[in-house]
C-alpha positions in Angstrom: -22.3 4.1 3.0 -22.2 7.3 0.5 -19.3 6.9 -2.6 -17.7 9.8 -0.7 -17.6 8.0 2.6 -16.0 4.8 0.5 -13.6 6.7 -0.8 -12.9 9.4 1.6 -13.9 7.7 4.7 -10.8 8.6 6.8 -10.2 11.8 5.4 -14.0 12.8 6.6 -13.5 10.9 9.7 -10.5 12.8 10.7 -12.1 15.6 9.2 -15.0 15.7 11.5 -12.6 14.7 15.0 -10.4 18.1 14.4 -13.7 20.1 13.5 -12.8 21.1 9.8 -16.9 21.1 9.4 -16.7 19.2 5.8 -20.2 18.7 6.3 -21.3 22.1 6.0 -18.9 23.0 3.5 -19.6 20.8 0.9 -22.8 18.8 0.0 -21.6 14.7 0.0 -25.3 13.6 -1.0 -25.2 15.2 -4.2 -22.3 13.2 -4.7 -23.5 10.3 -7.4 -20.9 8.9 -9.3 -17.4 8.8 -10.2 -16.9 12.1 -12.4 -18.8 14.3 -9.0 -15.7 12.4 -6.8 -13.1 13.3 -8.4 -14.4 17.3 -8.9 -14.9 16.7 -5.5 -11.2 16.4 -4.8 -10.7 20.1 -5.6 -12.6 21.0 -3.2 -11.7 18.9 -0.4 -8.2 19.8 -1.8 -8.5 23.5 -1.1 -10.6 23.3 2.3 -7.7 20.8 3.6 -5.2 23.2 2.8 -6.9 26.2 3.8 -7.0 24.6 7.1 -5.3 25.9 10.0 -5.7 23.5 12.0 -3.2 22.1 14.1 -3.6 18.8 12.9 -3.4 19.8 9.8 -0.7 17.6 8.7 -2.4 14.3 9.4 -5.7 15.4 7.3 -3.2 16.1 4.6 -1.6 12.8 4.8 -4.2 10.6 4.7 -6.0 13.0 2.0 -3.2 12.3 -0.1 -3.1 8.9 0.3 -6.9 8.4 -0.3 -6.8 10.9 -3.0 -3.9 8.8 -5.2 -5.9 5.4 -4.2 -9.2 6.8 -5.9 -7.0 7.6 -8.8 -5.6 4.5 -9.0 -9.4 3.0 -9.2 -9.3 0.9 -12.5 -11.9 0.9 -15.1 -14.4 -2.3 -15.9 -12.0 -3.1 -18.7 -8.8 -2.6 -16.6 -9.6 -4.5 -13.7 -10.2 -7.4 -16.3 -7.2 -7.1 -17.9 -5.5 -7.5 -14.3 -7.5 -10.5 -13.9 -5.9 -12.6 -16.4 -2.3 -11.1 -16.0 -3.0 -12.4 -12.3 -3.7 -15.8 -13.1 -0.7 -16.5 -15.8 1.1 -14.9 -12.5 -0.2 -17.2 -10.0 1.5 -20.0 -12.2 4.9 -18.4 -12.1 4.9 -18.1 -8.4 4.2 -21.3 -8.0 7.3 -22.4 -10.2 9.3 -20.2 -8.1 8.5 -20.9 -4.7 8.9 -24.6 -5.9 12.7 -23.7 -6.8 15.4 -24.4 -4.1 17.0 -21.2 -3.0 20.1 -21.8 -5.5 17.8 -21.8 -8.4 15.6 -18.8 -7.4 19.0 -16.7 -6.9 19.9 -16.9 -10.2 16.3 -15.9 -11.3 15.8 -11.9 -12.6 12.6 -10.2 -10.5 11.3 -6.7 -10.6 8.8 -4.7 -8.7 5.4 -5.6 -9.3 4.5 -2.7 -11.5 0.6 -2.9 -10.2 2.1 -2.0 -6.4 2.6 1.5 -4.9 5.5 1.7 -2.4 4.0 3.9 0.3 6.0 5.5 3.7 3.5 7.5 6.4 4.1 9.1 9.6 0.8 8.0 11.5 -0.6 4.6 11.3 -3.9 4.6 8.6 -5.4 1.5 8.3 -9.0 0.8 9.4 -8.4 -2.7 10.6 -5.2 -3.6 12.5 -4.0 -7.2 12.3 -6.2 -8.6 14.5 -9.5 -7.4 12.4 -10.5 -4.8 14.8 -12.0 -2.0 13.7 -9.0 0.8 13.5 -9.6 4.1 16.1 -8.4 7.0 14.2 -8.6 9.3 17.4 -5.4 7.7 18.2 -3.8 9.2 15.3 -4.4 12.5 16.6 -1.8 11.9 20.2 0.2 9.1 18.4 3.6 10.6 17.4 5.1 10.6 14.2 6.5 7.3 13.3 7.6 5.5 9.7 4.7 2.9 8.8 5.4 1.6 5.5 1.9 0.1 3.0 1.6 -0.8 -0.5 -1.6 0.3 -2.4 -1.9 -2.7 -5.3 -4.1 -2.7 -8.3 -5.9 -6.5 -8.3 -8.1 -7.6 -11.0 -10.8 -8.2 -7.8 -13.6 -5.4 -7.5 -14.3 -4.6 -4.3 -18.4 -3.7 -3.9 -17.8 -2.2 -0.2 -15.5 0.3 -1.1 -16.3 0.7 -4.9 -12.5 0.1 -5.7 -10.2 -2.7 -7.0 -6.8 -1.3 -5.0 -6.1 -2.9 -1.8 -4.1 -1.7 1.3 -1.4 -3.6 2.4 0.6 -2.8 5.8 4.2 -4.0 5.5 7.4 -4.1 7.3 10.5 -1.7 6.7 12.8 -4.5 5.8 10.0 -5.7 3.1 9.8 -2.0 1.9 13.6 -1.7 1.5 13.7 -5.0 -0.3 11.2 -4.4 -2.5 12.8 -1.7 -3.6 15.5 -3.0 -4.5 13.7 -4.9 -7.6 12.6 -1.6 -8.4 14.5 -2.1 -11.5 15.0 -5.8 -12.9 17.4 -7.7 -10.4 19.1 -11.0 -9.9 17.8 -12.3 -6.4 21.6 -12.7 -5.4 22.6 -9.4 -5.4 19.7 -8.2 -4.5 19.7 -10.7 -1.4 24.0 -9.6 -0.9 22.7 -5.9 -0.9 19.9 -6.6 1.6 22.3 -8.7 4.6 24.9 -6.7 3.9 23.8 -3.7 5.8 23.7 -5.7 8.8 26.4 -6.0 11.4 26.4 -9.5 12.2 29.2 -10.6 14.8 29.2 -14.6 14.3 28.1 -17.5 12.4 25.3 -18.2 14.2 23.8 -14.6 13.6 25.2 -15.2 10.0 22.3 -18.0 9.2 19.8 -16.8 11.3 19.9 -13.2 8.9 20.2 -15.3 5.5 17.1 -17.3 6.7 14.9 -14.0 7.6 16.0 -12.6 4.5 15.0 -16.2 2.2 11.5 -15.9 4.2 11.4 -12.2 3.7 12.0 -13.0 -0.2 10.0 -15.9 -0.5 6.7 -13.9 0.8 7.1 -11.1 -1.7 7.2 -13.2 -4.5 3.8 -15.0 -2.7 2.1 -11.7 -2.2 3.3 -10.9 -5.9 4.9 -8.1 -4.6 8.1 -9.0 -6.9 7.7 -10.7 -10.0 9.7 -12.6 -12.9 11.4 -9.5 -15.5 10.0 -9.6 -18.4 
């Protein structure tokens, strides 16, 4: 696999399905290193846009997406760094996912600031849940739909794709929730904020919503998705 293809793999996919010819327009072998891949984002950034293509909108999408994940590609040092704030992490989770619920609402989270809140119209991801490979010609007759992702910076290096940010698919009530910890929260009102845009009509709908929504908390703060405020 060429860096390009690691890093632009869907973006040249797609590329080559709708006929954009990236191929003959620009040379991917001379392509060596880090510094050519990121002058090589001009380029792909003009030929995209040039485009008049009539998928043109799904190239751009998933250009943009691949484009800010290369960015986000953390250096030797970084990627250690994130290492260790990981594993002093790993030992607050556990001391909040050991709390009862009565503790953990009085506890103050926030975003994880190494996680990228991300909302597509077409479905990206090269492996669905069931670890088979991802067809990207059905993006081109899917129709346009709200998938929601987070792109994370780990402190784990990834050899295959020559990156340390991993894709995560998510659900829209996840992607609402974390955002509310986008700024430092109390789990209570954040959990009151969260149920009460539901219309429930009795008490048995009443605790089946506050259970979701504990489950729905307790698995952010497991993927580390939301973290204790500093």
């Amino acid at each position: 696999m060429t860096i390009v293809n690691k890093h632009f793999g869907r973006t040249i996919t797609v590329g080559n399905l709708i006929r954009i010819g990236f191929d003959k327009s620009l040379n991917f072998k001379k392509i060596n290193n880090y510094e050519d891949l990121i002058r090589l984002t001009t380029q792909l950034n003009q030929l995209i846009l040039s485009s008049k293509n009539v998928y043109h909108d799904r190239i751009w999408e998933i250009y943009s997406i691949e484009r800010d994940k290369l960015n986000l590609r953390g250096s030797e040092s970084e990627i250690k760094s994130i290492l260790n704030q990981e594993a002093v992490s790993n030992v607050i989770r556990e001391k909040l996912l050991t709390m009862s619920f009565t503790q953990l609402f009085k506890e103050t989270l926030v975003k994880n600031p190494l996680i990228y809140l991300y909302q597509s119209k077409w479905k990206w991801f090269e492996r669905d849940p069931f670890q088979r490979p991802y067809d990207l010609k059905s993006v081109l007759t899917s129709e346009v739909d709200n998938h929601f992702f987070v792109l994370e910076k780990t402190g784990t290096f990834d050899t295959l794709f020559d990156s340390n940010i991993f894709e995560f698919p998510i659900t829209e009530y996840q992607f609402f929730l974390i955002q509310l910890f986008e700024n430092p929260e109390i789990v209570e009102n954040a959990f009151k904020k969260f149920t009460d845009i539901f219309d429930v009509i009795n008490e048995g709908e009443k605790k089946e919503l506050l259970s979701i929504t504990k489950r729905l908390i307790e698995e952010l703060i497991f993927r580390r998705f939301i973290v204790v405020a500093d």
